[in-house]
N, C-alpha and C positions, 0 to 999 in steps of 0.2 A: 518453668516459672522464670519470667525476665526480671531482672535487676537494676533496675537504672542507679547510676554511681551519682547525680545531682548533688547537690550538700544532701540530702534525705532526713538531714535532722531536724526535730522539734524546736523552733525557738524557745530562747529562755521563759517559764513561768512560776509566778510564785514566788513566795519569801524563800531566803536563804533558811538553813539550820549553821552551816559555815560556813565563812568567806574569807579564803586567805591574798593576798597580793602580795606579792615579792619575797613568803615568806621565807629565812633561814636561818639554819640553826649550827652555829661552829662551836665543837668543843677542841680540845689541843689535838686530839689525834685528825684532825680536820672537820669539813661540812660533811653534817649528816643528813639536809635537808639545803635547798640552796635553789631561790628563785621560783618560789611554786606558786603559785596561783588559781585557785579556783573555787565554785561553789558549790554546795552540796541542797538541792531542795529541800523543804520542808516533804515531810512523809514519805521518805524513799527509804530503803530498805539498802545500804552503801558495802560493796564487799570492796576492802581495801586488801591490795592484794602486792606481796613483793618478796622479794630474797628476806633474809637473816641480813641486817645491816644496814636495809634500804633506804632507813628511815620511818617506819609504818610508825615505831613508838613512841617516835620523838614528835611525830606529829599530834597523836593521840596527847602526848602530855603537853606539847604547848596548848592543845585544844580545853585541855582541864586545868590548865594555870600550874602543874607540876612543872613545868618549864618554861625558862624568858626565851621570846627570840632574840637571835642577832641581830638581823634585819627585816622589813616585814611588817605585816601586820593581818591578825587574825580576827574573829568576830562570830559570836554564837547568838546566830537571833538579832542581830544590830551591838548586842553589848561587849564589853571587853569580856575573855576570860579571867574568871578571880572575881568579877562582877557578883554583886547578890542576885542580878537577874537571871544572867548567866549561871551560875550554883544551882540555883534552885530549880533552875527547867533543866540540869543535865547528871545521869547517875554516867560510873565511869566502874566498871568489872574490870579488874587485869586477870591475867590468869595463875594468878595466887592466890584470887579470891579470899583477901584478909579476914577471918571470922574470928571474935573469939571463943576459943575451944573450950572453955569452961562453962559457958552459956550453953542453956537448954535452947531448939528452935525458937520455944516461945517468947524467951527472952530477947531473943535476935531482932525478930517481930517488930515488940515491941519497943527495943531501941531505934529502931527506924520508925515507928510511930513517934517517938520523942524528941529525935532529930530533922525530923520532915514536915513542913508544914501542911503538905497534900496527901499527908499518905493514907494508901488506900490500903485498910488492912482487911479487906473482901481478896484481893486481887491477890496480895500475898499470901492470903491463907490455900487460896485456889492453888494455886501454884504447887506450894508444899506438901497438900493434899492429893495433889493428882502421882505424884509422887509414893505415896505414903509413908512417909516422912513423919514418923511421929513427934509432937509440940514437945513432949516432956524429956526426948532425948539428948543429950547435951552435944555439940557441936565435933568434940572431939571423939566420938563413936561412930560418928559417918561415913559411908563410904565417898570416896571421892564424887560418885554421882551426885548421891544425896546432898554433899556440903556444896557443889556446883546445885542444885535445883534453891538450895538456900537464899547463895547466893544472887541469883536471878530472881528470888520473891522480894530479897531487899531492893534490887535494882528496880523490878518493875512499880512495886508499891509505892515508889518513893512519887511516883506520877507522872517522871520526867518527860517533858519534848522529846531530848536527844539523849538515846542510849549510846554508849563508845562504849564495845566488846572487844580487848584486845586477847584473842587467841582463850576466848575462856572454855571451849569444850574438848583441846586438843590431848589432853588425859583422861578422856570418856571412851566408854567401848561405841563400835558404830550405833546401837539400839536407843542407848541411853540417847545421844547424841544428836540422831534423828526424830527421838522423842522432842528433846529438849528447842529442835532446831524450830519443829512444828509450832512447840509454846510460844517460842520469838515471835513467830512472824505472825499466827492469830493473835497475841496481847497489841500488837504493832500496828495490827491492821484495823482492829477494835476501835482501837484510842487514838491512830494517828499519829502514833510515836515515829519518828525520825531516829535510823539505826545505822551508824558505823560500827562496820565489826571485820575486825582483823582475822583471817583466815589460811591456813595452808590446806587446807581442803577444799581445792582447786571445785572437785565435779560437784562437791556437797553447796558450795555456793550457787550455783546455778538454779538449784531448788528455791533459794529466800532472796536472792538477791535480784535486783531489778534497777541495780546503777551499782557504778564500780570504779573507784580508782586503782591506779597500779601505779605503784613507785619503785623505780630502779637507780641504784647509784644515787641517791640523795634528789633525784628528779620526777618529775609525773610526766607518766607515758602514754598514759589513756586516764578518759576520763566522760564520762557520759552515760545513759540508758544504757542500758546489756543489749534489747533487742536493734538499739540506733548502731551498736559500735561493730556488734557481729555483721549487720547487711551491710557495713562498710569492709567486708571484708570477704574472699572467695576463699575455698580448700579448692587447689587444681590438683587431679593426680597424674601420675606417670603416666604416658602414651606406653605400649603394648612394650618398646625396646628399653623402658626404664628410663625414657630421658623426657625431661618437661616440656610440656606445649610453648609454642610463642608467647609468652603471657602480657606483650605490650598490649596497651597502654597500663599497665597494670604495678604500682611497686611491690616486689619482691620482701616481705615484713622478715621469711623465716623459710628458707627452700629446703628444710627437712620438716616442716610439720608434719602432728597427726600421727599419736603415739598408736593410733588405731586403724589409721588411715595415712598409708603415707602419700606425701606429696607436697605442694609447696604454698604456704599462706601467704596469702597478697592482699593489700590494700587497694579496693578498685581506682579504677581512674578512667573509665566506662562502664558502658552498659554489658553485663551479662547475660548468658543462660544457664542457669541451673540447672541439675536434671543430668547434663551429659557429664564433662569433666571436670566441672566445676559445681560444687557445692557448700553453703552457708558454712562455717564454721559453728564447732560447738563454742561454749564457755572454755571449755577446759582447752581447748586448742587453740583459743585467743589470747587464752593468758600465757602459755608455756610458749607462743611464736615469742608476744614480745618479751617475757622473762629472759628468752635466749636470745633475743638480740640488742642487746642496750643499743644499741647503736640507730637505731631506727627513728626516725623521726617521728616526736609523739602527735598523739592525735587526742583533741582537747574540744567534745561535740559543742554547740553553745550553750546549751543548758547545763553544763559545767562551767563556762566561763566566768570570769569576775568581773564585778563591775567597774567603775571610776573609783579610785584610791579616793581621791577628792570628796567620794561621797560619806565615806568611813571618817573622815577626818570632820568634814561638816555635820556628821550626824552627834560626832562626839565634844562637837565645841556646843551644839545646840540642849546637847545632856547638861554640858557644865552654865552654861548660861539658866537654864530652868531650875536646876539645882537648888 
């Protein structure tokens, strides 16, 4: 199979779900985020992906108004976050999944029917049910699965556009978790729902995800389609003496890839062949090259790109003037 390195990506289409430009976030121990920019489409399925530190949370909370930026600016759907618009089209799971313990499921439920103007208490119920999860059992008897599958009937019910999952199945056994992973992405794909979800479960993402950011040291490294970012990218492996092919025209991302396949991940910069010593990367071998090399020059497809600041800024003097 040949490869041509072209740009080979999709132009921009479609509304945003997020659009940040310039944005960043300085607490005293320094920037936890700092000059990021990009867009995340409506109805994509988003694995954000990076160390302990990166930034994954910070961004996640500027996105839900749990945090100001420094510099920057963000935008869900056109509105500010904190916005009623914004609120209302976005549920937000961390992985403490807040419940209270004293409440039966059905009470749960129903405080999300009371706080939600769209809520869909079919889709909640489903959920809970596929589970079996009994209504009358109180919140504090759960196993961690069960109070995770809860928590994902509040999120889904609630109707939102855009789901943001930071890290909520990472105390799940694998079953549960592949279970749960399946519910994501059918409620997702059903409704249309737009899903950021933060992950250290590198190969588990490759199942639901079909766009991905990755942030390292407070920056974005990649950012685009999963299948645009992988064919921008070869696994070469070692020649017969252990030592790597010529690989110009080609940059070098990570010359130890390939916890399964050793050899060396490159960024094309021509046309290949597949097939002989060079082969597509997985998910998992795209994320762990550029995890291990901060240093690499990020790659930002254009369907991630942001658009004109200028236009966030006119959209939002045109809000205050209609007002």
């Amino acid at each position: 199979m040949r490869h041509s390195s072209g740009s080979g990506f999709a132009p921009p289409a479609g509304a945003s779900a997020i659009e940040a430009h310039g944005l960043g976030k300085r607490y005293r121990r320094g920037w936890a985020l700092r000059d990021v920019s990009f867009r995340l489409p409506t109805g994509r399925v988003c694995g954000l992906v990076g160390p302990n530190g990166a930034g994954k949370s910070t961004l996640m909370g500027l996105a839900t108004h749990m945090i100001r930026p420094t510099n920057g600016a963000l935008r869900v759907f056109g509105a500010a976050p904190g916005s009623t618009e914004a609120v209302l089209r976005t549920a937000f799971l961390t992985q403490e999944k807040p419940l209270f313990r004293r409440f039966t499921v059905a009470e749960t439920l129903r405080l999300g029917h009371e706080l939600n103007p769209r809520w869909d208490q079919e889709v909640a119920e489903g959920i809970v049910h596929a589970g079996q999860v009994p209504l009358k059992a109180k919140i504090g008897t759960l196993s961690g699965g069960q109070r995770t599958r809860v928590a994902f009937a509040l999120a889904f019910g609630k109707r939102p556009d855009l789901l943001i999952l930071d890290e909520p199945m990472s105390d799940l056994d694998p079953l549960v978790r592949r279970e749960l992973m399946a519910t994501l992405t059918t409620e997702a794909a059903e409704h249309g729902t737009t899903v950021l979800v933060s992950s250290h479960m590198l190969a588990e993402l490759e199942y639901i995800c079909d766009y991905l950011l990755v942030i390292a040291n407070g920056g974005l490294r990649l950012a685009g389609e999963v299948d645009e970012l992988r064919s921008a990218h070869a696994l070469f492996a070692p020649q017969g003496d252990g030592s790597l092919p010529d690989l110009t025209p080609h940059r070098v991302i990570d010359p130890r890839s390939g916890e399964g396949r050793p050899g060396a991940l490159v960024r094309l910069g021509g046309p290949v062949e597949y097939g002989g010593r060079a082969e597509p990367p997985t998910l998992e071998e795209l994320l762990l090259a550029y995890l291990r090399s901060p240093d690499a020059p990020p790659l930002i497809a254009p369907s991630a790109r942001a658009g004109d600041i200028h236009d966030i800024i006119t959209h939002d003097r045109t809000k205050a003037v209609t007002a």
